[in-house]
C-alpha positions as CSV (number, residue, x, y, z in Angstrom):
1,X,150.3,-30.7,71.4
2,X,149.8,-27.2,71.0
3,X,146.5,-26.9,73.0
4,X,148.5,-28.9,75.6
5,X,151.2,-26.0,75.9
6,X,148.5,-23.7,76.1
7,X,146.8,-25.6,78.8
8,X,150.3,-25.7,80.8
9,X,151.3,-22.2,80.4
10,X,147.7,-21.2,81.6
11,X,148.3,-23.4,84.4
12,X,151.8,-21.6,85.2
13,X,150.1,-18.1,84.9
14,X,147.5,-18.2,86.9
15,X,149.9,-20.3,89.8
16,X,152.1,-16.7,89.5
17,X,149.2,-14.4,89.6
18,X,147.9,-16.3,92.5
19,X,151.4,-16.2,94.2
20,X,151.0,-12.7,93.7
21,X,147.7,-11.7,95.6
22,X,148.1,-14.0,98.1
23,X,151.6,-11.8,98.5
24,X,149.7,-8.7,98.6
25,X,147.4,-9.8,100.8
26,X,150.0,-10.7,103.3
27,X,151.6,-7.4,103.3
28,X,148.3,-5.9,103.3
29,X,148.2,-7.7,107.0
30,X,151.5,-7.2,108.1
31,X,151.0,-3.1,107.5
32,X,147.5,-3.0,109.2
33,X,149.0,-4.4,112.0
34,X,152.1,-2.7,111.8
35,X,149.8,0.5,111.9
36,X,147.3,-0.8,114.5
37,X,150.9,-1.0,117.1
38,X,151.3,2.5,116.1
39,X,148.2,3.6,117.1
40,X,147.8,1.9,120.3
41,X,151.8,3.1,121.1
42,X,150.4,6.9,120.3
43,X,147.5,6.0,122.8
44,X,149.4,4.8,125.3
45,X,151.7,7.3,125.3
46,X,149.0,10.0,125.3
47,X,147.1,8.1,128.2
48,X,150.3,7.5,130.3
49,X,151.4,11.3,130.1
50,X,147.9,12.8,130.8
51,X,147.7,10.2,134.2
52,X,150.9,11.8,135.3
53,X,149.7,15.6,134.4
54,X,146.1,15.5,136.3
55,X,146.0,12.1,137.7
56,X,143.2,10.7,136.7
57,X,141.4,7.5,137.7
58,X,140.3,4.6,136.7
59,X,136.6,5.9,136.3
60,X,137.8,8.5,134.1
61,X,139.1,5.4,131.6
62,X,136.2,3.9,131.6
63,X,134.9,7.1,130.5
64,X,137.3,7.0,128.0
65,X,136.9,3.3,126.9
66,X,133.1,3.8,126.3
67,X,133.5,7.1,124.4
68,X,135.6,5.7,121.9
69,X,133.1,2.7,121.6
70,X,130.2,5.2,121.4
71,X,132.5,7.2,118.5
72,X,133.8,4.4,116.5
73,X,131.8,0.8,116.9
74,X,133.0,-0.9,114.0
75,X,136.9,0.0,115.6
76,X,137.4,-3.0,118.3
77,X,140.2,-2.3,120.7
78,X,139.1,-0.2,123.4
79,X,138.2,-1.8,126.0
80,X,139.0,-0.4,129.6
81,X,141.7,-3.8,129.8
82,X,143.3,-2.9,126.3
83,X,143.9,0.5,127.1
84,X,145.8,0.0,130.1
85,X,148.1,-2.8,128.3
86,X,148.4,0.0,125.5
87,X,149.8,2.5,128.7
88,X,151.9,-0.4,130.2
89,X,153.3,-1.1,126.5
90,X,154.3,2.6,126.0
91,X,155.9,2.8,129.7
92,X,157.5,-0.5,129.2
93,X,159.9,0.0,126.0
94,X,159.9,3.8,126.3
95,X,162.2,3.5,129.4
96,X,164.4,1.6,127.8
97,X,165.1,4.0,124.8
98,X,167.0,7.1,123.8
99,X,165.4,10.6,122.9
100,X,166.2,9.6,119.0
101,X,164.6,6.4,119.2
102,X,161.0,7.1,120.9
103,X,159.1,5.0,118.2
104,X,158.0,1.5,118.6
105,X,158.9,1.8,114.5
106,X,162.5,2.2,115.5
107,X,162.8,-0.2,119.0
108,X,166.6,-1.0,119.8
109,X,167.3,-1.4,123.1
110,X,170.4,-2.9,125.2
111,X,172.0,-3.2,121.9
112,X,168.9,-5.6,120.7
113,X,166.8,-4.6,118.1
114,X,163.7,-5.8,118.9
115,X,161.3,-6.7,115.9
116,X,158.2,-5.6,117.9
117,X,156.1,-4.1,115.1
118,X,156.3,-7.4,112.9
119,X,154.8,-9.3,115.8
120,X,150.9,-9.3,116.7
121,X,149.7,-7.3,119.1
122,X,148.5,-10.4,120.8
123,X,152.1,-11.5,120.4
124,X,153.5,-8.5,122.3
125,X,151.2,-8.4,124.9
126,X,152.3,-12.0,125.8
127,X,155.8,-11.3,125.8
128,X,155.8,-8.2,127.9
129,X,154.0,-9.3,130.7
130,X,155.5,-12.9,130.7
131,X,159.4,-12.6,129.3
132,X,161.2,-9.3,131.3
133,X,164.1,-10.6,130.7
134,X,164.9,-8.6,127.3
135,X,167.5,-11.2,125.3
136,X,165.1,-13.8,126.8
137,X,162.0,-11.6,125.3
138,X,164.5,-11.4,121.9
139,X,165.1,-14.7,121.2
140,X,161.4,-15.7,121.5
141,X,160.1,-12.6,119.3
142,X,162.3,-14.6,116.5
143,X,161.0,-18.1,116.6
144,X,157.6,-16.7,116.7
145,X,158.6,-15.0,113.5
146,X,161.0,-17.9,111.7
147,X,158.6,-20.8,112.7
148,X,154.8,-18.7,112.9
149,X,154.6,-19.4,116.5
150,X,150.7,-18.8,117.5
151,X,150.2,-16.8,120.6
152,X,149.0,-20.2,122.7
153,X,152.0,-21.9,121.3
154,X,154.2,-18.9,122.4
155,X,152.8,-19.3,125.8
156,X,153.2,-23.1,126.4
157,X,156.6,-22.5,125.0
158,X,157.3,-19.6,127.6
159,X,156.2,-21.9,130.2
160,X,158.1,-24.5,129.1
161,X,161.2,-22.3,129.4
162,X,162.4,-23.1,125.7
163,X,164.4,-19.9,126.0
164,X,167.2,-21.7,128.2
165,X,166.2,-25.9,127.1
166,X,166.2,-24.5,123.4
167,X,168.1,-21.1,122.6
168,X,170.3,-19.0,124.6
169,X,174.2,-18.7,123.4
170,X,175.4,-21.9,123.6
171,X,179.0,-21.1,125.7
172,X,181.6,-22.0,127.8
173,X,182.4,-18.7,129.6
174,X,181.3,-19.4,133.1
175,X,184.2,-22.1,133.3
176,X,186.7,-19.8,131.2
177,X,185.8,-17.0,132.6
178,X,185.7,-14.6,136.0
179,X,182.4,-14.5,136.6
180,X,181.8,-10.5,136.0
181,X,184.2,-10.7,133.0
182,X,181.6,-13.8,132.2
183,X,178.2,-12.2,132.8
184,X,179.8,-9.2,130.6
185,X,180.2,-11.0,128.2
186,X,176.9,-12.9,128.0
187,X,175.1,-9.9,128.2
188,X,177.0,-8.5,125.2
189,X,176.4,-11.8,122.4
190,X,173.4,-12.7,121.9
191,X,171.5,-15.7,119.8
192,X,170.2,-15.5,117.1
193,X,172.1,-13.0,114.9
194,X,169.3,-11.6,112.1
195,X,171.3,-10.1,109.5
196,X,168.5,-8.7,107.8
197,X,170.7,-6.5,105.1
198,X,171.4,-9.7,103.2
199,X,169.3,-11.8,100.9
200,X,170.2,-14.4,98.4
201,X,168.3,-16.1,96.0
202,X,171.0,-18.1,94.4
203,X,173.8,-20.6,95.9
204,X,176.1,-18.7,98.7
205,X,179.1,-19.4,100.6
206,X,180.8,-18.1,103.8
207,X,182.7,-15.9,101.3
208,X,179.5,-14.3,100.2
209,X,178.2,-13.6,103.7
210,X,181.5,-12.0,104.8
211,X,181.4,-9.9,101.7
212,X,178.0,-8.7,102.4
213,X,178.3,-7.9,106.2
214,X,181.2,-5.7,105.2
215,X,179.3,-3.9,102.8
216,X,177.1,-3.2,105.2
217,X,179.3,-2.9,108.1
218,X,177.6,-0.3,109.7
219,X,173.8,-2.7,110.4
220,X,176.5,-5.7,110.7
221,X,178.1,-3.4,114.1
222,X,174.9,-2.3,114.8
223,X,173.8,-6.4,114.8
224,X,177.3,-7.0,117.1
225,X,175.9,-4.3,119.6
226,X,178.0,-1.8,121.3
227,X,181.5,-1.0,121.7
228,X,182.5,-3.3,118.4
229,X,185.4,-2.1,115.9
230,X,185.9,-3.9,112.9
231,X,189.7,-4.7,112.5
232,X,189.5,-6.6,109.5
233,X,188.3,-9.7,107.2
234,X,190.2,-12.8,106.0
235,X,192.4,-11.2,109.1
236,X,196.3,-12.8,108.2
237,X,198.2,-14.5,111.2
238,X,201.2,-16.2,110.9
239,X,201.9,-18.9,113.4
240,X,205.0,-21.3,112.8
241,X,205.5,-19.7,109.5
242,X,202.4,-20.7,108.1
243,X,199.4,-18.3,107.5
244,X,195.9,-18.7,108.7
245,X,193.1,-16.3,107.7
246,X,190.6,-15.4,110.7
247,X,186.9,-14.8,108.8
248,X,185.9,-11.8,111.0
249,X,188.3,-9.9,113.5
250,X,186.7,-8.0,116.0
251,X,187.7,-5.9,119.2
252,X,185.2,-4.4,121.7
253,X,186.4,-1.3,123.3
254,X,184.2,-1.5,126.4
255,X,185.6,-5.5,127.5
256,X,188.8,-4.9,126.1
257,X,189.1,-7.9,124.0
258,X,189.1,-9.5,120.6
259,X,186.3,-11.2,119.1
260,X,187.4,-13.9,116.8
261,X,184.3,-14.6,114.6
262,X,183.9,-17.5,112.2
263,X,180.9,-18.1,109.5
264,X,179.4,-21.6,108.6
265,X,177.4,-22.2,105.8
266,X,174.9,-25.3,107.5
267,X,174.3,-27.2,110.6
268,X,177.2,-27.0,113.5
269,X,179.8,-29.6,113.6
270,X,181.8,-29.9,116.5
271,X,185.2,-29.8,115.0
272,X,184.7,-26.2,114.0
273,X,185.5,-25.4,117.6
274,X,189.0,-26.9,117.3
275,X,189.7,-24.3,115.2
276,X,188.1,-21.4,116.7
277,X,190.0,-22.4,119.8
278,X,193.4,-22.3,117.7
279,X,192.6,-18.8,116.6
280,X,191.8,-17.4,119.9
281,X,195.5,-18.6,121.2
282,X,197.3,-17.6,118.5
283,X,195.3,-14.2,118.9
284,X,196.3,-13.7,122.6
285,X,199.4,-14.8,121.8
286,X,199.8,-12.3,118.7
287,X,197.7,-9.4,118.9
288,X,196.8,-8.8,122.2
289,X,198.8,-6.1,124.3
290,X,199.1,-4.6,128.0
291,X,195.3,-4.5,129.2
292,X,193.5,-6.4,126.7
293,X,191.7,-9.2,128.2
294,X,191.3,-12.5,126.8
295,X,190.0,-13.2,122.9
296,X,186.8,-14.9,123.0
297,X,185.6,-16.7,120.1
298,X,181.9,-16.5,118.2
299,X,181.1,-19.1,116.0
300,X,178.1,-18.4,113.8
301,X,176.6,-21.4,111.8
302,X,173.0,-21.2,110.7
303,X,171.6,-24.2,112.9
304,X,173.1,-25.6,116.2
305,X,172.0,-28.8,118.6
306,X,172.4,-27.1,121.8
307,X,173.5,-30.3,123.3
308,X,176.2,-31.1,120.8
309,X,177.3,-27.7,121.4
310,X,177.8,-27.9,124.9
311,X,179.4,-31.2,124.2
312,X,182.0,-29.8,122.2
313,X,182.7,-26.9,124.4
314,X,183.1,-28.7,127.9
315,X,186.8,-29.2,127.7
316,X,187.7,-26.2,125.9
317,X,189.8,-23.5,127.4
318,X,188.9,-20.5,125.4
319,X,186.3,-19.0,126.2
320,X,183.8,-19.5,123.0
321,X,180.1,-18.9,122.1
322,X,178.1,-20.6,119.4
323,X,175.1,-18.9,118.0
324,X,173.1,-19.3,114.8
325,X,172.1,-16.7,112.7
326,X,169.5,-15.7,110.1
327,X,169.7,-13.8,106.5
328,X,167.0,-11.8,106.3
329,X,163.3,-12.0,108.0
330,X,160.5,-13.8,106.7
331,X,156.9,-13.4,107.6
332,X,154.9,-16.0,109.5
333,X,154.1,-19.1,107.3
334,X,150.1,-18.2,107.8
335,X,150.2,-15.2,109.3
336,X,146.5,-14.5,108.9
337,X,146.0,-17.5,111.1
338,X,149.1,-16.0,113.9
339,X,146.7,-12.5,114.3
340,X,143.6,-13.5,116.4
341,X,141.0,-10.7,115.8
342,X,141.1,-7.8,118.8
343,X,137.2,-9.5,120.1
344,X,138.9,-12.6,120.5
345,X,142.3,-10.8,122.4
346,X,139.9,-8.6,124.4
347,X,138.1,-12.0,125.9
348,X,141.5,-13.1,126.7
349,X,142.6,-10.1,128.6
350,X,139.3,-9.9,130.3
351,X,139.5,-13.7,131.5
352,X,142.5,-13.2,132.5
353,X,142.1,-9.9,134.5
354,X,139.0,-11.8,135.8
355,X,141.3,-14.5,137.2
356,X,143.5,-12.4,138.5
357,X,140.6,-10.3,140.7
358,X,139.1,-13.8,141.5
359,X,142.3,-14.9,143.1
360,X,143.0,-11.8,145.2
361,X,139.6,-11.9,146.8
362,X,140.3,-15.8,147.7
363,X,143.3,-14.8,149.5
């Protein structure tokens, strides 16, 4: 019996200490690339202001691109193609940011915090020149990261529009609505929600989450975007003498109008909008003064079926958004196996660069 317990402890040790370096090894990944993304943002950045100081041509980064091979030919990268993807990458999220935020470390844009340096470079380069459309570009960045979405398998999906078939808020506001008031308010919610402050390792309820966004009510805002106060939690309302408690109680100062937000533990059910609807009336009805517009609702559960959604919302009045959200952000399942190696990306570029030049001489 003994030797038999100190077979299976053995067994149980050496399971941890393997959990352990294959941990480390993953991180060891994630911050090599992490790195690599800061290097080729410094070089693009470098490139793209030196082109607009003398004006160089391309002969002069080919110069370039076979100095740096000549200088360091064990570091793969530098090809004439990847360094002017590393120029169009600097030029195409430094437009988009404020003077405190000029790091690809620190990417928030449009009120969307972009995850850019946990995704491959491969990844990125994908995205940018096949997703413009930012929340679009958002939304996909996560289900590469939730799911360990390969860079083919980010491309069929692109093509495939999954973006509007799969994700996009799930809403009724174009019928509830004006249609700028509408488009506002698209453009302001957003799906998914990461709410990367939180992490539990134990059983949780929506108690739990509400708790932990207010104790971090500053990322929680950050998460909402801009122009969102905080007016309270477990909000009280009292209609026909009986009291109701609104999870989360918003109001956005630039579209003048409450946000009634409530928090599912789960899958979406479609009688949660019944009483999301309720709330939003007895809002307008309560709350809202001279000027406000009307209270849109925000349901947050953790998983939605985007057609049961729109089921549920298509004779609704109030204008309501379903989204899911995420705690915390987990690396890629096999992330090894989501980084192709910079010879194979190169190939890739240069095939497709190749295609491109065939097709304009044809025409």
């Amino acid at each position: 019996m003994e030797i038999q317990n100190n077979i299976f402890d053995y067994a149980a040790l050496l399971k941890q200490v393997k959990a352990r370096v294959i941990l480390a090894q993953k991180k060891a990944i994630y911050a090599a690339n992490e790195e690599m993304l800061h290097m080729y943002w410094d070089i693009g950045k470098l490139l793209s202001e030196s082109q607009k100081q003398i004006g160089w041509g391309n002969n002069a980064l080919e110069q370039l691109s076979n100095d740096l091979k000549n200088d360091y030919p064990k570091v793969k990268g530098f090809s004439v193609r990847n360094c002017q993807v590393m120029v169009q990458f600097y030029n195409e999220y430094n437009q988009q940011l404020t003077n405190t935020q000029r790091s690809v470390a620190h990417l928030q844009t449009d009120s969307i915090t972009l995850p850019i340096k946990q995704l491959s470079w491969s990844h990125n380069v994908a995205l940018m020149q096949k997703v413009k459309d930012l929340k679009a570009r958002y939304w996909y960045m996560i289900q590469c990261l939730k799911s360990g979405w390969t860079r083919d398998f980010l491309i069929e999906a692109i093509n495939q529009d999954y973006y509007n078939s799969h994700g996009a808020l799930a809403n009724n506001f174009d019928s509830t609505l004006p249609e700028m008031q509408a488009k506002q308010v698209k453009e302001t919610l957003k799906d998914p929600y990461i709410f990367d402050m939180l992490t539990f390792t134990d059983e949780y309820d929506e108690r739990d989450i509400e708790l932990g966004l207010i104790k971090h009510i500053e990322k929680f805002l950050l998460q909402m975007g801009a122009g969102f106060a905080f007016m309270g939690r477990q909000y009280h309302i009292e209609v026909s003498e009986k009291d109701f408690y609104i999870d989360i109680l918003m109001y956005n100062t630039f579209m003048h109008r409450y946000l009634v937000v409530e928090l599912k533990i789960g899958e979406f059910q479609p009688e949660y909008i019944g009483k999301l609807n309720f709330y939003c009336s007895a809002v307008d009805d309560i709350l809202c003064r001279e000027g406000d517009n009307q209270t849109i609702g925000l349901l947050l559960c953790q998983n939605k079926d985007r057609i049961m959604a729109e089921y549920a919302l298509r004779d609704v009045h109030k204008p309501i958004g379903i989204s899911d959200y995420e705690l915390g952000r987990a690396l890629p399942k096999d992330i090894k196996s989501s980084l192709p190696s910079i010879e194979e990306l190169e190939n890739k570029l240069s095939q497709e660069l190749q295609e491109k030049d065939n097709s304009t001489i044809i025409k």
